[in-house]
C-alpha positions, 0 to 999 in steps of 0.5 A, spaced: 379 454 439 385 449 437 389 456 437 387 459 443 388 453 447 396 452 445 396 458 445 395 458 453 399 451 454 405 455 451 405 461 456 403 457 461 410 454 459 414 460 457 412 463 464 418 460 468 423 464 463 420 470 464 421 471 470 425 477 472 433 476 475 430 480 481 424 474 482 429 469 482 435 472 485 436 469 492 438 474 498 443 471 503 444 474 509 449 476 515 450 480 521 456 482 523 458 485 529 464 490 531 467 489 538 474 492 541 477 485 545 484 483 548 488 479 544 495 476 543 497 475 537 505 477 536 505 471 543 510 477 545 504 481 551 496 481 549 494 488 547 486 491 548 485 494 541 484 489 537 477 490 533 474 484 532 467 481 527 463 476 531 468 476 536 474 473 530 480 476 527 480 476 521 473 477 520 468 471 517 469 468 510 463 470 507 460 466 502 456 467 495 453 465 489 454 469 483 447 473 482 445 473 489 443 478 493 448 480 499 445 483 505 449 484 511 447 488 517 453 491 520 452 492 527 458 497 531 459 496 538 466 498 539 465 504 545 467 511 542 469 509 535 465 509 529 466 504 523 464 502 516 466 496 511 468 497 504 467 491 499 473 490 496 473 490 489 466 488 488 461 493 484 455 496 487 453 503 487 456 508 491 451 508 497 454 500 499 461 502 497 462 503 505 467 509 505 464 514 510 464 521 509 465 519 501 459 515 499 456 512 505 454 516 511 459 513 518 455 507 523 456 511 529 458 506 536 452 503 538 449 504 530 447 499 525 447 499 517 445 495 512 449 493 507 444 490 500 447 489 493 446 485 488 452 481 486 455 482 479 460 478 478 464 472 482 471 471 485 476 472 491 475 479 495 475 481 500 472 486 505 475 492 511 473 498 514 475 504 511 475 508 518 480 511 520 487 506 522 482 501 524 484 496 518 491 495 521 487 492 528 482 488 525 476 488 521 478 485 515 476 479 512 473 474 505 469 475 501 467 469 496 463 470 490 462 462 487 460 463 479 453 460 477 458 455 472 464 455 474 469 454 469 475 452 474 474 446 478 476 444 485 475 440 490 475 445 496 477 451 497 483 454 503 482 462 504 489 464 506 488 472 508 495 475 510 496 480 515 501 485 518 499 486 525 502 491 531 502 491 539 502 498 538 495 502 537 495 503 530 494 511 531 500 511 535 504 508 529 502 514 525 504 519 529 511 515 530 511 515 522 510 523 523 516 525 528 521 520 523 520 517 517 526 512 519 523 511 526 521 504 526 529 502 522 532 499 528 526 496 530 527 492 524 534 492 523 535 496 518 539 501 519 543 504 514 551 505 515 558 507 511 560 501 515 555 497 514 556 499 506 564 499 506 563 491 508 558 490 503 563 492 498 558 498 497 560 505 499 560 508 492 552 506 491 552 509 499 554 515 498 550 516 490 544 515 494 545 521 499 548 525 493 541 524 490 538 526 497 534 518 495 537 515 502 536 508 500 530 503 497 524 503 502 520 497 503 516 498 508 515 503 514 512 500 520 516 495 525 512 489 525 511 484 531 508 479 527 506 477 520 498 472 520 495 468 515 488 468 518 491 471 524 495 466 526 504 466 525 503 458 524 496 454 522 494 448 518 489 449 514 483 445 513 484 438 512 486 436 505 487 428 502 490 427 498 489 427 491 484 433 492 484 439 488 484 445 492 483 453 490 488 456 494 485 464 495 490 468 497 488 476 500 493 481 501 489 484 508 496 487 510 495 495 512 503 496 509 506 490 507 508 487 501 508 479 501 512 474 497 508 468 496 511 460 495 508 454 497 513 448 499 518 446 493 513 446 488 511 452 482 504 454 483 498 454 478 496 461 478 488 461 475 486 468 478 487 475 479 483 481 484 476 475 482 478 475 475 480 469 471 486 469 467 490 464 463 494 459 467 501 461 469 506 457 473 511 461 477 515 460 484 513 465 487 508 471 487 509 478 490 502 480 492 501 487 494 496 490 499 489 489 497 490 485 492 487 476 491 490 471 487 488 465 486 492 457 486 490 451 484 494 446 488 492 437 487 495 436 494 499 430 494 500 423 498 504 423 505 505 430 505 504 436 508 506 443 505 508 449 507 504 456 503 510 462 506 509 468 506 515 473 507 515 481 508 517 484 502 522 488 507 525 481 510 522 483 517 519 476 518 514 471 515 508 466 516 506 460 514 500 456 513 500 448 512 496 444 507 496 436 506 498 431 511 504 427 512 511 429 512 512 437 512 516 441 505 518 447 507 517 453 503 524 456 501 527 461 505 527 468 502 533 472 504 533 479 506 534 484 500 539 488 500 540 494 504 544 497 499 543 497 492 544 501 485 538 504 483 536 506 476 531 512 478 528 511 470 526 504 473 529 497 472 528 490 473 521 489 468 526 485 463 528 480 469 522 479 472 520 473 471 529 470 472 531 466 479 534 472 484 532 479 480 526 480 485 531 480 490 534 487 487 530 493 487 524 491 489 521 486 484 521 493 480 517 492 472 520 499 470 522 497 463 516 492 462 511 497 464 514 502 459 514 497 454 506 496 456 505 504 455 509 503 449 508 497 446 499 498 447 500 505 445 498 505 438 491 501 440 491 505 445 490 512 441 488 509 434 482 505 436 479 500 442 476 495 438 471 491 442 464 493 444 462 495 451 458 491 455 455 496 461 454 489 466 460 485 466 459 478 465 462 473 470 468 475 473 471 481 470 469 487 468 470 487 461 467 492 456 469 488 451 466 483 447 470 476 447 468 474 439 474 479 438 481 476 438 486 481 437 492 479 438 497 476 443 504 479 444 509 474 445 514 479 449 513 475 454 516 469 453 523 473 454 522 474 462 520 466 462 524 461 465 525 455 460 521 449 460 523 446 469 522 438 469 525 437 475 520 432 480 519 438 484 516 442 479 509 442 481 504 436 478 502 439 471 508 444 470 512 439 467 513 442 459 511 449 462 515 456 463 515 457 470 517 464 472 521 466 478 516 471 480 509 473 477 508 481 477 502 484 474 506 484 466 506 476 466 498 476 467 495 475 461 487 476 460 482 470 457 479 475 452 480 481 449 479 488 454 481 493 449 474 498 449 471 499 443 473 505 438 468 510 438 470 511 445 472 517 446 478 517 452 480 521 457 487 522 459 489 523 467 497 523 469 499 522 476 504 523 479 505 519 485 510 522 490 512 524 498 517 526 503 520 519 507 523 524 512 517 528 514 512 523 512 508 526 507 505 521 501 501 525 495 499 526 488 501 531 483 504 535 489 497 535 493 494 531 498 488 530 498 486 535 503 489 540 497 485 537 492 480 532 494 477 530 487 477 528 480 472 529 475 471 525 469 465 524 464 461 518 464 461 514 457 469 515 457 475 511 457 479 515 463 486 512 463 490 514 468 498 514 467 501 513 474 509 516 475 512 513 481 517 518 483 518 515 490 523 510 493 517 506 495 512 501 491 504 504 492 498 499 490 494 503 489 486 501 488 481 504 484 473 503 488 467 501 483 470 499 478 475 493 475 480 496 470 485 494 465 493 494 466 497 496 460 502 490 460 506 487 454 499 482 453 497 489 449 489 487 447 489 481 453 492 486 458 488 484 464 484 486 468 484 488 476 482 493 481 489 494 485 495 495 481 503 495 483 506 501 481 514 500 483 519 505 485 521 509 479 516 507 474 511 509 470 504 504 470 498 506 466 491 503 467 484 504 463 477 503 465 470 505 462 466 511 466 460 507 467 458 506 474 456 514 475 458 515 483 464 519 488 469 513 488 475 513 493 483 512 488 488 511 494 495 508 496 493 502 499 499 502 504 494 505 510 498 510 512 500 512 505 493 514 504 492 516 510 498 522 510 495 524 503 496 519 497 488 519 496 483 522 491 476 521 490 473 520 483 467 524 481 463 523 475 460 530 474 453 527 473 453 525 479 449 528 485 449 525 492 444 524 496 441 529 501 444 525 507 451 523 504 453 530 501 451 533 510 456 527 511 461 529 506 462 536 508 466 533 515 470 528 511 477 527 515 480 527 508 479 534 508 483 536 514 490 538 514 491 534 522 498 536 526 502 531 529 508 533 534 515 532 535 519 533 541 528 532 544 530 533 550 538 533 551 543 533 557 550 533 557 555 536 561 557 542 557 550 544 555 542 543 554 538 543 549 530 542 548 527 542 541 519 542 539 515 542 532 508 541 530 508 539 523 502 538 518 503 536 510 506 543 509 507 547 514 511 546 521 513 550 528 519 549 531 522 550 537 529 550 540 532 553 547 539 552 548 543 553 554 550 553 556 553 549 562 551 552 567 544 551 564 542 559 566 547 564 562 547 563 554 541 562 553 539 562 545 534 559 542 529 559 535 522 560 534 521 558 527 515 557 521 517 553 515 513 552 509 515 547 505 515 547 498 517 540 497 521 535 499 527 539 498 525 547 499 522 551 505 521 558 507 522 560 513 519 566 518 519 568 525 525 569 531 531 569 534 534 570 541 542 570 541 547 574 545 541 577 550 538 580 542 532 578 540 531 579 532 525 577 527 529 572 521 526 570 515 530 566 509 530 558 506 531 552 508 534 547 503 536 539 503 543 539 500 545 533 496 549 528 501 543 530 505 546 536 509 540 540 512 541 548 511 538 555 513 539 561 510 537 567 514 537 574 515 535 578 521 532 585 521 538 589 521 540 585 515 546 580 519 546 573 515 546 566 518 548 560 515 546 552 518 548 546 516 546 540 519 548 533 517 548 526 520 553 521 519 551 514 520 558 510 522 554 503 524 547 500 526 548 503 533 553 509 533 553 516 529 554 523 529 551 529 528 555 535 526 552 542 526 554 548 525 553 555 525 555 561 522 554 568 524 556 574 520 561 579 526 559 573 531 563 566 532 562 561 529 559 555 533 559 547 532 558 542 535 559 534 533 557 528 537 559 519 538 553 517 540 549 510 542 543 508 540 540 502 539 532 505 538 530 511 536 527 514 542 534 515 546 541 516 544 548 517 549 555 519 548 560 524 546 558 532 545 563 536 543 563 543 542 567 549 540 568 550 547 569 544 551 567 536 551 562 533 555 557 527 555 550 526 555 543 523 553 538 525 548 530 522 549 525 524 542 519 523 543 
């Protein structure tokens, strides 16, 4: 009986520990409600497509506990438009995921969907619809998951969610883009020119950028109108008194825009990347692309007010938000990068990235750390991946590793680190520390280990990230995702991506479902993130363990990259989806080759002309007439399909009416180096014509198009004009033809 009655006390006292997560887990709930609203937000017009959540733009912050259970009811009462939320970052299965046609089936207008997982990890997140262009006029806010024992302390919390935002509807932003990569240059002043060049004393690098058909470095696409924190060009954030530690979370909820990060005249404690904790790291600035989150500690200081600033990679503009109180200290102003630079297209800059200026050349480009990431991890890469794998990562990362391992640290880094700073504006604590200039993904060094296990076999995947600037067409390894749309990879492996960058542009491209690790010179401690950099001309290999079975969206995060192609779905191949999900996926938008269109009208005195296209990824129909002065004899003109090869070569059928003959031509196109545009036909009585077309840019506002024409046993025609123009979308001046001179204006729309 003694025995029996102790052992009753100690279940009774035993029960409380065996209660199941699920029993002690705790579910916070939200509704979210979509709607379309008027605002005005460039202080420039007010505009009503803006999207907005419990009518707030951005969205609400959203609040967690790690181990909780979200639920959150999505309710879309946006008129004719459908809607989804993607949970940026998180693990969940792919139901939640909130991709439609993907994973999760679309919340119709007037719809509703509940979003319920439990939440794995803890961090800075953040969350966006993925319908469409919507992200770019709202729906996009924070996502805060609060460790169960935080091992970082603060006083408070400031989220700083960064922004790009237009006054023009995103859709027709996207169809802009599709007329003319460059259409939004003058609009942000950024037009190219040989006396721009010449009074840069940079002519020759001119004129190497054409040879090689590159045109120049691509910060960014759009002309914005205004860059936000927390949706506004100039805000103080919540009080702050002094001698408080706060948690600066930081999101990068811009749809196309890189931003550089500083804050007053102080470095900045970085703690944390994508949710993840990572060794402190001090540095004056950040680059952050789309989609990705840091995390600064900053102790605010008496009697004084600072300034966080993010400027637009592309110099475009800024935004500032304010912490403290007292007098202000502004950030630096960051200049604009240089309109005309060397490029080394086997990738340059990783040795100077963390020196005082190099961030302003090329784009902050880690070329030659990344090589020396692949290079240096190769051997653990091929020959073993030491830690054990954890199924569940514990707190915030998703580690597969076991923190017992120590591995070792590559100190390689310490080259591209400033020496010790002790000036009184260093920052409080970073006397004694080596401050970068500009923190990128190779100076984020991991807590613990993240090597994989050995025992894992690994799966090799090489990416090809490339496009077309001038028709607007993003891809991978030469498909966009309507060619190609997935990738299957086998659960239990170790899948490692090798992305090539062989474009002009930065792509931060995202991963859905899972974190994985970024191979950096840290080698075993090469950190883990869910979005990545992967800079102009350069090689990036990230790695992660097939361990959460579902189709996952890999894309650009530029939102217009993705939507133009650079996009693939990751599949594992044991996985089946559901019923409804898979009747969903069978009208996904990724799957359609959409057409967008082009259209010149000219008037001048000595001639008329008209062109119209349609184009799509790799197919294209034009349309030219022209007339002589008269505007009724001579009249001329193609009807012409192109089948692009790649950005260089297309094939070309179709027609031709000249000298009252009407005649089918085929032949090819071909970009020639110093981008001269040409084709070369043959008719069906075998008479050949060769044209070349090629744009010269003199100034900002002034250039001249040179065109000519070459016809066998007819008479060479040409024409060559000034013009002004000051937008893309009108041009006036000169037009000189073999026969006579005349004036005239140009409208494309």
């Amino acid at each position: 009986m003694k025995r029996l009655f102790l052992l009753t006390i100690f279940t009774l006292l035993a029960m409380p520990l065996t209660l199941t997560g699920a029993e002690k887990a705790r579910t916070v709930r939200y509704e979210l409600v979509a709607t379309q609203g008027t605002v005005n937000l460039s202080g420039k017009k007010s505009v009503d497509f803006a999207l907005l959540v419990n009518g707030s733009l951005p969205a609400p912050t959203l609040e967690f506990t790690e181990g909780d259970v979200a639920e959150i009811i999505l309710k879309n009462q946006i008129p004719g438009q459908e809607v989804s939320i993607h949970w940026h970052g998180l693990l969940l299965p792919p139901l939640m995921d909130g991709v439609p046609y993907v994973n999760t089936p679309p919340i119709p207008s007037g719809g509703s969907f509940t979003y319920r997982f439990p939440l794995r990890q803890s961090g800075t997140y953040w969350y966006h619809t993925h319908t469409n262009v919507q992200e770019q006029k709202g729906i996009y806010g924070a996502f805060i998951v609060h460790p169960k024992k935080p091992r970082i302390t603060a006083d408070k919390d400031a989220i700083v969610v960064l922004s790009d935002w237009s006054d023009e509807d995103a859709t027709q932003i996207l169809a802009n883009l599709r007329k003319d990569g460059d259409y939004y240059l003058y609009k942000k002043g950024t037009v190219r020119s040989w006396i721009g060049a010449m009074r840069e004393n940079a002519l020759g690098i001119y004129l190497e950028n054409e040879w090689t058909r590159m045109g120049g470095m691509d910060y960014s696409d759009v002309g914005y109108d205004a860059f936000l924190i927390n949706g506004k060009r100039n805000a103080q954030l919540a009080v702050a008194h002094p001698g408080e530690k706060i948690r600066i979370r930081i999101i990068n909820a811009a749809a196309s825009t890189y931003f550089h990060v500083a804050l007053g005249d102080r470095a900045m404690q970085v703690v944390a990347v994508d949710g993840v904790d990572m060794k402190p790291t001090w540095t004056r600035e950040i680059l952050i692309g789309m989609a990705e989150t840091y995390d600064v500690l900053f102790e605010v200081p008496a009697h004084k007010n600072y300034e966080l600033k993010a400027t637009a990679q592309d110099g475009t503009g800024s935004a500032s938000a304010w912490i403290g109180m007292g007098d202000q200290v502004p950030a630096p102003v960051k200049p604009m990068p240089p309109m005309y630079e060397a490029m080394d297209h086997g990738g340059h800059g990783g040795e100077h990235a963390g020196h005082a200026d190099h961030s302003e050349h090329g784009g902050d480009h880690a070329g030659h750390s990344s090589q020396m990431a692949v290079q240096g991890d190769e051997h653990a890469a091929h020959n073993g991946h030491d830690a054990k794998h954890d199924k569940h990562p514990p707190k915030s990362a998703a580690t597969g590793s076991d923190s017992s391992h120590t591995g070792h640290e590559d100190h390689s880094m310490h080259a591209t680190q400033d020496k010790p700073d002790h000036s009184q504006h260093a920052g409080h604590g970073a006397a004694d520390k080596e401050i970068l200039q500009t923190l990128t993904v190779d100076n984020i060094q991991a807590l613990e280990p993240t090597r994989f296990a050995s025992n894992l076999p690994v799966h090799d995947v090489k990416l090809v990230l490339d496009g077309d600037m001038e028709r607007y067409v993003w891809h991978i390894n030469g498909k966009a995702i309507f060619e190609d749309r997935t990738i299957e990879i086998k659960e239990g492996q170790v899948i490692r991506f090798t992305m090539v960058n062989e474009t002009m542009m930065h792509h931060p491209m995202h991963l859905h479902g899972h974190f994985f690790r970024v191979l950096n010179p840290f080698g075993d401690r090469s950190p883990w993130k869910h979005t990545v950099d992967v800079s102009p001309h350069t090689t990036r290999t990230i790695e992660f363990l097939a361990n959460e079975p579902g189709e996952w969206m890999l894309h650009c995060h530029n939102l217009y990259h993705m939507k133009t192609g650079m996009a693939r779905v990751v599949k594992y191949s044991s996985f089946t989806p559901s019923p409804e999900v898979a009747r969903h996926q069978k009208h996904d938008p990724h799957n359609h080759d959409h057409t967008y269109f082009y259209g010149m009208l000219e008037t001048s005195t000595n001639h008329g002309q008209a062109k119209f296209r349609l184009t799509q990824t790799w197919n294209e129909l034009e349309a030219r007439v022209e007339t002589g002065e008269d505007y009724q004899s001579e009249v001329e003109g193609d009807l012409l399909y192109r089948r692009w090869q790649d950005r260089y070569l297309n094939f070309i059928l179709g027609g031709s009416h000249f000298h009252d003959k009407t005649r089918a031509v085929a032949g090819v196109g071909y970009l020639l180096p110093m981008l001269i545009e040409s084709n070369l036909l043959v008719d069906h009585t075998g008479r050949l014509r060769l044209d070349l077309d090629k744009r010269f840019q003199w100034t900002s506002t002034l250039f001249s198009d040179a065109d000519v024409s070459f016809r066998q046993s007819e008479r060479t025609e040409w024409e060559v004009s000034l013009m002004y123009a000051n937008s893309w979308s009108w041009a006036a001046g000169l037009k000189v033809t073999e026969d006579n001179t005349g004036v005239g204006v140009q409208f494309q729309f």
